[in-house]
N, C-alpha and C positions, 0 to 999 in steps of 0.2 A: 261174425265168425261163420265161418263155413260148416255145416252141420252134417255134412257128409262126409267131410274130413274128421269130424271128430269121432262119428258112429264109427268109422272104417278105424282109426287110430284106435278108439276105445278097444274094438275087438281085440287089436295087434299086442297091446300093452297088458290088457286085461283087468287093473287093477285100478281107478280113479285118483286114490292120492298119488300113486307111481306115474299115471299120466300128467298131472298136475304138475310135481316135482320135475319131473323132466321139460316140459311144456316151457316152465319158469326158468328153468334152469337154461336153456338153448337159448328160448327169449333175449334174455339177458346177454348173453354173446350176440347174436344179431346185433344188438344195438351194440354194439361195443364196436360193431365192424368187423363180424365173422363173414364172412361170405356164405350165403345157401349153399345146397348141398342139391336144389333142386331149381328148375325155371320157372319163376313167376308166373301166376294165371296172367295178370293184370300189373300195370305198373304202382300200383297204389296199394298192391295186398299185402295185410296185415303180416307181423313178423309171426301173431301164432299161427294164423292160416299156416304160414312155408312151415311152419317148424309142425303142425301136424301132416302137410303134403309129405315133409323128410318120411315120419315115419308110417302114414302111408304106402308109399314108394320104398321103403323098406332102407334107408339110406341112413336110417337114425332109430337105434335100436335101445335096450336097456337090459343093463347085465346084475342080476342080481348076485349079492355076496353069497359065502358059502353059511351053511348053516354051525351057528357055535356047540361045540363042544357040552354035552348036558352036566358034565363038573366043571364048570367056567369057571361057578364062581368058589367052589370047593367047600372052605369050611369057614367063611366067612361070618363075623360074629364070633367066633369060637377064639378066645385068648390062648397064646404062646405061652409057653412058661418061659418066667421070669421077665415078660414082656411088659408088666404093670397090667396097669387097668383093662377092659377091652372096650370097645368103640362096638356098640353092635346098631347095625344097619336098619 
């Protein structure tokens, strides 16, 4: 593995289990038969090397969701009337 690519990627993503998840995730298409997104160093480099080169090169990025609503889960636990019993979490 490229350790240059990973310092530089680290930075870019910020967060280790997000670069992981992504990492695996890309991975995974590569070998399926995604086409890179970048030019090989070498004809034999690994699919995480490219898939950290992607976002290196800024070609492969990660979009975080929005943040939930702080009454998601509202009043959960709490029984309906006349709903029977309650199921509490």
């Amino acid at each position: 593995m490229n350790f240059e690519y990973l310092t530089k990627a680290q930075e870019k993503i910020g967060t280790i289990p997000v670069l992981v998840n992504l990492v695996s995730y890309r991975t995974r298409q590569l070998i399926r038969g995604a086409r890179p997104m970048v030019k090989r160093d070498f004809p034999e480099q690994d699919h995480h090397d490219i898939v950290l080169k992607e976002i290196v090169e800024g070609k492969l990025t990660v979009e975080m969701g929005v943040e939930p609503p702080d009454d998601i889960f509202g009043d959960v636990g709490t029984p309906a009337k006349n709903d029977g019993p309650a199921v509490v979490l």
